[in-house]
C-alpha positions in Angstrom: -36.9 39.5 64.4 -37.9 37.6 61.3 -37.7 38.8 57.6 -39.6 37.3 54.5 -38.5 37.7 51.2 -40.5 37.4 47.6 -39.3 35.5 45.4 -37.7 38.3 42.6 -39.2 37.7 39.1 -37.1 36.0 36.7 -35.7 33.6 39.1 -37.0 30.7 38.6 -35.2 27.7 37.8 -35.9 26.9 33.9 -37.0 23.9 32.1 -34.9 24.9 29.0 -31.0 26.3 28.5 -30.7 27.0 24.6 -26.7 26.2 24.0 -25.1 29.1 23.5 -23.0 29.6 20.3 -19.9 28.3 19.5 -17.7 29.7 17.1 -13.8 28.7 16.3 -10.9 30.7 15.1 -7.2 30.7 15.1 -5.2 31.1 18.0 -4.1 34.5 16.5 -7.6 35.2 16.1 -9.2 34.7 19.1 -5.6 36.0 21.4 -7.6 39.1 21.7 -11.1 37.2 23.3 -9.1 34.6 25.0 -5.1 34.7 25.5 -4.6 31.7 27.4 -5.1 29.3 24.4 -2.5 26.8 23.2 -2.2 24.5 20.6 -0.2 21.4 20.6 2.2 22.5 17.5 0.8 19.1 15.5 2.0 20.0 11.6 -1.1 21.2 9.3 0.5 20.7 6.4 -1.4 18.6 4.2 -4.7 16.6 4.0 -6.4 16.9 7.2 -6.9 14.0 9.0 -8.7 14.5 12.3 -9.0 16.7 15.5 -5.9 16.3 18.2 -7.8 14.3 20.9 -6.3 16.5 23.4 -6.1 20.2 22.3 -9.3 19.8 19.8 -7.1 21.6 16.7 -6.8 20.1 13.1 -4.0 17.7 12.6 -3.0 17.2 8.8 -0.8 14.4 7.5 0.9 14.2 4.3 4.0 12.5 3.4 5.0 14.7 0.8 4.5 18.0 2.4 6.2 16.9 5.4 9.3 15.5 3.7 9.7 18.9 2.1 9.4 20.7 5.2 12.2 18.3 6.8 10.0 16.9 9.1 10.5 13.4 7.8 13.4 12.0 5.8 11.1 9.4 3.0 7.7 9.3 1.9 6.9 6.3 3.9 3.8 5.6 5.9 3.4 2.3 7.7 -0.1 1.6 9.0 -0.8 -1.0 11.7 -3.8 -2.0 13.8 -6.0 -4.4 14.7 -8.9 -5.1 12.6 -11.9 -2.5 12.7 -9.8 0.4 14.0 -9.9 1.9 10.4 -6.6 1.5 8.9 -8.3 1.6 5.3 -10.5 4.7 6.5 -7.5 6.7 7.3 -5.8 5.3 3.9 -8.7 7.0 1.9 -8.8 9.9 4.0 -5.1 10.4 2.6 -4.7 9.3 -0.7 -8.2 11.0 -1.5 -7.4 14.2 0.1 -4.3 13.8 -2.0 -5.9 13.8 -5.0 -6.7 17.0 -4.5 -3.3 18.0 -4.6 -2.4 16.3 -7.4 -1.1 13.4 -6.0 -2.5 9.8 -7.8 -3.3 7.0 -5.7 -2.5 3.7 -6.7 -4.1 0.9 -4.8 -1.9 -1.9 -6.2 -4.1 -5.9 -5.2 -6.6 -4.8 -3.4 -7.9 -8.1 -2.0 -11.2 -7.5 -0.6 -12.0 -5.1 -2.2 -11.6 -1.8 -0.3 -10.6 0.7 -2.7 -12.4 0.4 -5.8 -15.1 2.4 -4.6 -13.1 5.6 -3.9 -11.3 5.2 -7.3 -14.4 4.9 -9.1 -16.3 8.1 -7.2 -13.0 10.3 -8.5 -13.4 8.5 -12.3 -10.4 6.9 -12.2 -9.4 3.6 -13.4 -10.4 0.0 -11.8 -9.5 -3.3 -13.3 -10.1 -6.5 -12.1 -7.9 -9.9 -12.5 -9.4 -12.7 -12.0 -10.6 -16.3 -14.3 -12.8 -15.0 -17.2 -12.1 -11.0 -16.2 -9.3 -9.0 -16.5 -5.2 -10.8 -17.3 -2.3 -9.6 -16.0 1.3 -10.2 -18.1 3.4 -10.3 -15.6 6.2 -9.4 -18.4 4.4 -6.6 -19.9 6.7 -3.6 -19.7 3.1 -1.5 -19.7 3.7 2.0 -19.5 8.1 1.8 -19.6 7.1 -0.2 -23.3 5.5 3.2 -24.9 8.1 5.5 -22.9 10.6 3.8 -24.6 9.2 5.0 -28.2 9.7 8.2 -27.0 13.2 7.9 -26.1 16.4 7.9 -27.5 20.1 7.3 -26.2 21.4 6.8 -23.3 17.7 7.6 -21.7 16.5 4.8 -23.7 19.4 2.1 -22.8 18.5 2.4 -19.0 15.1 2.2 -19.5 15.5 -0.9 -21.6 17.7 -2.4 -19.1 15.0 -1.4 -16.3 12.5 -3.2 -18.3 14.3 -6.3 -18.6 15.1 -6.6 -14.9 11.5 -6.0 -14.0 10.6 -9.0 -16.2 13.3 -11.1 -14.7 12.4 -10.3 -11.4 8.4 -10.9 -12.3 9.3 -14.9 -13.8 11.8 -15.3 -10.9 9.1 -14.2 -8.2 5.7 -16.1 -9.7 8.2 -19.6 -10.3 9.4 -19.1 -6.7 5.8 -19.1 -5.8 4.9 -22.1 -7.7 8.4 -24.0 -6.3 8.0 -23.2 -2.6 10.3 -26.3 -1.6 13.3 -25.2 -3.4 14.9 -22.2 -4.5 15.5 -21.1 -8.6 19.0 -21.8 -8.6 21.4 -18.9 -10.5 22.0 -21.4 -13.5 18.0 -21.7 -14.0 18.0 -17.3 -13.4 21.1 -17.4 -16.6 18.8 -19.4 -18.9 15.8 -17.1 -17.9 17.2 -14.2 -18.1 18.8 -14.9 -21.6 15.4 -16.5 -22.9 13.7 -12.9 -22.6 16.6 -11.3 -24.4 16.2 -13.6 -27.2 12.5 -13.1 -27.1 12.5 -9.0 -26.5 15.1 -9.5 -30.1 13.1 -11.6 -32.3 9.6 -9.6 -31.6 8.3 -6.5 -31.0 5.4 -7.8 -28.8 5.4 -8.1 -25.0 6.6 -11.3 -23.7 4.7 -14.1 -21.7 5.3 -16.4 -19.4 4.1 -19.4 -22.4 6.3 -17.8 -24.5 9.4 -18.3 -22.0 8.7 -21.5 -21.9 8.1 -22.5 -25.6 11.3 -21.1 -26.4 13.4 -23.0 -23.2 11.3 -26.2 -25.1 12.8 -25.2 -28.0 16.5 -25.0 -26.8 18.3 -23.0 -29.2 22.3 -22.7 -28.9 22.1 -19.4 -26.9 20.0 -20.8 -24.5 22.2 -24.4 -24.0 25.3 -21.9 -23.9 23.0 -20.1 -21.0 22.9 -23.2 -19.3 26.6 -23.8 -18.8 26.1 -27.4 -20.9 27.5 -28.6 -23.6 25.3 -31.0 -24.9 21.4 -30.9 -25.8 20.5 -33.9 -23.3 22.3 -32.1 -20.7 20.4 -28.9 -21.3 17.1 -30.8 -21.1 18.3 -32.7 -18.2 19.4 -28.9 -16.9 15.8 -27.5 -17.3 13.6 -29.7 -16.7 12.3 -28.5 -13.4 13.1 -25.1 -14.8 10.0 -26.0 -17.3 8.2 -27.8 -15.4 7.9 -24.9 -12.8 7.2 -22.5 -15.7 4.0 -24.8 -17.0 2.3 -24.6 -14.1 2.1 -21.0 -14.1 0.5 -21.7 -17.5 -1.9 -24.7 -16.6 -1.9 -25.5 -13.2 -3.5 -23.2 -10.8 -2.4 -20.1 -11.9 -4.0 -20.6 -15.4 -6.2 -17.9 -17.0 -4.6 -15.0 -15.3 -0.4 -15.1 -16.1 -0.8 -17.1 -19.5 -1.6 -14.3 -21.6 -1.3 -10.5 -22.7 -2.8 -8.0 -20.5 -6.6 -7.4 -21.1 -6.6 -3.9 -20.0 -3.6 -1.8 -19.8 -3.4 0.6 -16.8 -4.7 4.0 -17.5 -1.1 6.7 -17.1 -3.4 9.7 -17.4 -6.3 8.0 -14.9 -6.6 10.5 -11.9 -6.7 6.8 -9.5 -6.0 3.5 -10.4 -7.5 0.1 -8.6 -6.5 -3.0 -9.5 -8.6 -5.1 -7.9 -7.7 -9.0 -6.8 -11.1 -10.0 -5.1 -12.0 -12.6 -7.0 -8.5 -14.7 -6.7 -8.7 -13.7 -2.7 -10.6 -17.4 -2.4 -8.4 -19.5 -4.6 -5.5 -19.9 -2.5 -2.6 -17.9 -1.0 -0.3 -18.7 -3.8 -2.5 -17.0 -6.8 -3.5 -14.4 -4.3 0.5 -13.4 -3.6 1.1 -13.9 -7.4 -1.8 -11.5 -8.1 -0.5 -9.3 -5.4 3.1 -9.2 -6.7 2.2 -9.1 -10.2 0.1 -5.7 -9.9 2.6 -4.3 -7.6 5.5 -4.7 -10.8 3.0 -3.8 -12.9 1.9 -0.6 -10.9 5.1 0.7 -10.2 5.7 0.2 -14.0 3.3 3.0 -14.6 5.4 5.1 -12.3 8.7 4.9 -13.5 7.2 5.2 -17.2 6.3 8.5 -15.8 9.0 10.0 -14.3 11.1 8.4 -17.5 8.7 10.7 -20.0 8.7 13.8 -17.5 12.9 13.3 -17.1 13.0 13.8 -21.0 10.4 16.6 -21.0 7.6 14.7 -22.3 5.1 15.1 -19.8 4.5 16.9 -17.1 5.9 15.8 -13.8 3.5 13.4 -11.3 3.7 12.5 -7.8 2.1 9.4 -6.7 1.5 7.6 -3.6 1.1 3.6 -4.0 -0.7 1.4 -1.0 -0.4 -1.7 -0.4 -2.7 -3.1 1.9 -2.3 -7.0 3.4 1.2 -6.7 2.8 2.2 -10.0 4.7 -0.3 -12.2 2.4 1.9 -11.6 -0.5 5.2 -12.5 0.9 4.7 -15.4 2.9 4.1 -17.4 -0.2 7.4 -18.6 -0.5 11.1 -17.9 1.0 12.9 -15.0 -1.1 9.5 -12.7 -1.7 10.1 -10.2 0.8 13.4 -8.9 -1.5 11.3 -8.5 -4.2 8.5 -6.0 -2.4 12.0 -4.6 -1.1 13.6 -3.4 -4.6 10.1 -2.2 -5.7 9.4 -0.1 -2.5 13.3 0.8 -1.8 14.3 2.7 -4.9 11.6 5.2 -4.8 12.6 7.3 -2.0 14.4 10.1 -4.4 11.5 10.2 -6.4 8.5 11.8 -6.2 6.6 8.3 -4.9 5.1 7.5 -1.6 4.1 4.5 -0.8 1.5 3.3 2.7 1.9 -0.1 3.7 -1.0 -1.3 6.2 -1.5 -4.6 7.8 -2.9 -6.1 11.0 0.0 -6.8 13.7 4.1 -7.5 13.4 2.8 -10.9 14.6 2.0 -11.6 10.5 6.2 -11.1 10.3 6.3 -14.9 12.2 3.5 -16.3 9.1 7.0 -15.5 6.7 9.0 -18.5 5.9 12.4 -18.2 6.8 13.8 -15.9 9.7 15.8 -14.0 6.9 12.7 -12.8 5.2 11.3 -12.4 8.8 14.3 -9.6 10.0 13.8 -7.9 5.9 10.3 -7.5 6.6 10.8 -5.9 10.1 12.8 -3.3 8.1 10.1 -2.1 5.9 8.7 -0.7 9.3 11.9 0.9 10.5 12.1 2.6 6.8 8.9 4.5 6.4 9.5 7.4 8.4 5.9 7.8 9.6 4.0 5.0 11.6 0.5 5.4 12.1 -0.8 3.0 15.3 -4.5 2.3 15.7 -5.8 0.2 18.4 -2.6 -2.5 19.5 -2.8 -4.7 22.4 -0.6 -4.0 25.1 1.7 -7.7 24.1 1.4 -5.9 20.5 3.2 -2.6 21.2 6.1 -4.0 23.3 7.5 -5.3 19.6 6.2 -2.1 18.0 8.3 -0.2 20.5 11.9 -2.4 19.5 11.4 -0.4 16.8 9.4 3.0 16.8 10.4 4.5 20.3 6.9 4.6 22.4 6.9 6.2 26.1 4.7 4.5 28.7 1.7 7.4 28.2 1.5 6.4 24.2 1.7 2.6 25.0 -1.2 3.2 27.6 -3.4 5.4 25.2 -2.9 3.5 22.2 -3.7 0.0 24.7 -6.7 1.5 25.9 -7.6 1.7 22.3 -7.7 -2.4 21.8 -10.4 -3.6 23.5 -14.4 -2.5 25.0 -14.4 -1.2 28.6 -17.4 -3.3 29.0 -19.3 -6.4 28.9 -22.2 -4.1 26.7 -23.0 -6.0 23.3 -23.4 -3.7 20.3 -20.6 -1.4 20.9 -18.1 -0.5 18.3 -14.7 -1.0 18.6 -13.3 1.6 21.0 -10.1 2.6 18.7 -12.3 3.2 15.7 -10.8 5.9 14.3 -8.2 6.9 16.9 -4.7 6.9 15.8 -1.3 7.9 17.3 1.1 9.1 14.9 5.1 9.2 15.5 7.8 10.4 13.3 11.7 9.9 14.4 12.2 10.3 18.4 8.9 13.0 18.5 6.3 12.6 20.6 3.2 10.9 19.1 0.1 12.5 18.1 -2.8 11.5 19.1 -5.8 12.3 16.5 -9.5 11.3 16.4 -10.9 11.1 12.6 -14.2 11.9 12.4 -16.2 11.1 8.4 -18.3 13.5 6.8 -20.1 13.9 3.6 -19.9 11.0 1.7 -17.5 9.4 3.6 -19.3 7.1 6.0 -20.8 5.0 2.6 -18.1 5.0 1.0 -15.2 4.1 3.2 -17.6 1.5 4.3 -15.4 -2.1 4.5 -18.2 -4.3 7.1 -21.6 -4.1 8.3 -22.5 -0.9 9.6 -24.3 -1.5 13.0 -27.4 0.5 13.2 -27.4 3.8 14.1 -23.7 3.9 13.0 -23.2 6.5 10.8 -19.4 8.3 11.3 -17.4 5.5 12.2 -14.6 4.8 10.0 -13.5 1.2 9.2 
């Protein structure tokens, strides 16, 4: 016996399924609808910075807010990744979230530029050094000058003294540029050293470098006494590659950007600051480290004036969070540089200061000249207490892991990250945006940033391709 059946109304197969709503909600929330959720426990504490690529929830970053919950030990955020992965993106995602906790960015020599944008969209302050713009001093005291009118006492003596070893430090840095061959020897760091006393006494006006060395031409008895001579021929036989050195941060290639008093002081009260190196970028690796290590003096000036007028109640507290971006192009200018980026970056920790370093690979550690400066450098790494990996090649994150602990799954995921599955022209870089963040011994996390509003213009650094409108660079 055979049956027929009509086809019942309604089923037929359609051409159209509308997607059906999605909504989101806390785990608390939506316990009740759905109890077998579970997040990954990734901190949201902070500026968010992207979606957990595995669980889908919000991951926020924030070196402050983490080092006062204990999660981290220093306000250190170390950034590496091979070009087009978006280390700058997820630099502005942070320090322009930030701002809106009241922290102030600093983007101290930015080279290419990257930056200057974001400052300028929150009305802060951008400057730019360069032949025929904006000048540097690299002894102007900046900010710690006008603290100091403001102080009295003992406050005042250790701010003095902090300003005279910044100076010190700033000639001693921009003539070990200029004399790559040799070191400056400690009898050339005396006579320095006493030349800006003598000049700090006789003037009220900032020092510069052409003022250094018209006094050491000059050669008075403190200075000869400085020298450990007796006589003024052996002074001048002493100095002369001390001067020599010093004029041609004044004429040679350096001129028209150290010789002078700064153009345009930096802004304390700006709500971002920029100081941007771009148009020295082209003229050679040494004016670009001496741009680079000038503003960096010069930036973390601004900070410790500060916390020096907030210690002596007058002005209100400020947190601020300094990057420095192509790190490794400032110190492989000459052996010795990598101590100086050390003190500036070092003593900061107590204070209310972070600072994000970013650069391409630990490979840029073998471009530094001598193996000393190599093994300081690797220690800036080891010393920021958060590391933020974007796409690394596999060769790449066996250094990485010597010193942030990686387990085979986050060397895999962040590997996979490095180069295109396919042969497929047009195709952005697969670890666009993709980041794996570790802290300590903890188990990375892996996020996925995503740009919105105004972000995708903005944080723009290279050609968009077409069609490619969220990918961070």
């Amino acid at each position: 016996m055979s049956t027929s059946r009509a086809p019942l109304e309604g089923r037929e197969r359609p051409i159209h399924v509308q997607a059906a709503p999605e909504y989101q909600a806390t785990t608390v929330q939506a316990a009740g609808l759905f109890p077998f959720t579970a997040g990954s426990g990734a901190p949201a504490l902070g500026v968010p910075l992207g979606r957990h690529l595995l669980w889908g929830e919000h991951v926020a970053l924030d070196p402050f807010a983490w080092m006062e919950a204990g999660l981290t030990t220093n306000r250190g955020v170390f950034v590496l990744g091979q070009p087009g992965t978006g280390k700058s993106a997820a630099a502005k995602r942070l320090t322009r979230g930030g701002m809106g906790f009241g922290i102030t960015p600093l983007f101290l020599g930015d080279a290419k530029p990257d930056y200057s944008r974001v400052v300028q969209s929150a009305g802060g302050q951008v400057v730019r050094v360069g032949r025929g713009l904006d000048r540097v001093n690299p002894l102007d005291a900046g900010p710690l000058g006008t603290a100091l009118q403001h102080l009295t006492g003992q406050a005042a003596s250790t701010l003095r003294a902090e300003v005279r070893g910044r100076r010190l430090s700033a000639v001693l840095a921009l003539a070990s540029l200029v004399r790559s061959d040799e070191p400056i020897t400690n009898g050339e760091e005396a006579v320095v050293g006493t030349a800006l006393d003598l000049l700090t006494t006789r003037s009220s006006q900032e020092p510069t470098v052409p003022d250094v060395l018209r006094l050491l031409r000059e050669a008075p008895d403190d200075l000869v006494s400085a020298a450990e001579v007796s006589t003024r021929t052996a002074y001048d036989v002493e100095t002369r590659k001390l001067r020599q050195t010093l004029r041609t941060l004044c004429d040679g290639s350096l001129r028209g950007v150290f010789d002078g008093p700064t153009t345009t002081p930096l802004d304390l009260s700006a709500p971002a600051i920029s100081v941007d190196i771009s148009a020295v970028a082209s003229a050679g690796d040494t004016l670009l480290a001496a741009a680079m290590l000038s503003t960096w003096s010069y930036g973390f000036a601004v900070i410790d004036a500060a916390a020096a007028l907030a210690d002596a109640g007058l002005a209100p507290r400020r947190r601020f969070v300094a990057v420095l971006d192509e790190l490794w192009r400032a110190l492989r200018g000459a052996p010795g540089l990598v101590d100086h980026a050390d003190a500036l970056t070092r003593v900061y920790r107590g204070r209310d200061v972070a600072h994000v370093m970013l650069t391409h690979s630990l490979d840029d550690l073998n471009a530094l000249p001598t193996e000393s400066d190599r093994a300081k450098a690797r220690g800036f790494v080891d010393r920021c207490a958060i590391t933020v990996l974007a796409g690394l090649p596999t060769r790449e994150l066996d250094q990485v892991s010597r010193v942030v602990p990686l387990s085979a799954a986050e060397t895999q995921l962040v590997a996979s990250w490095s180069s295109p599955e396919t042969w497929q022209a047009g195709g952005r870089h697969p670890g666009r945006g993709k980041y794996l963040i570790k802290t300590g011994q903890r188990i990375g996390i892996p996020v996925e940033m995503e740009l919105v509003g105004d972000e995708p213009d903005l944080y723009e650094t290279d050609h968009r391709q077409p069609g490619d409108h969220r990918a961070p660079r």
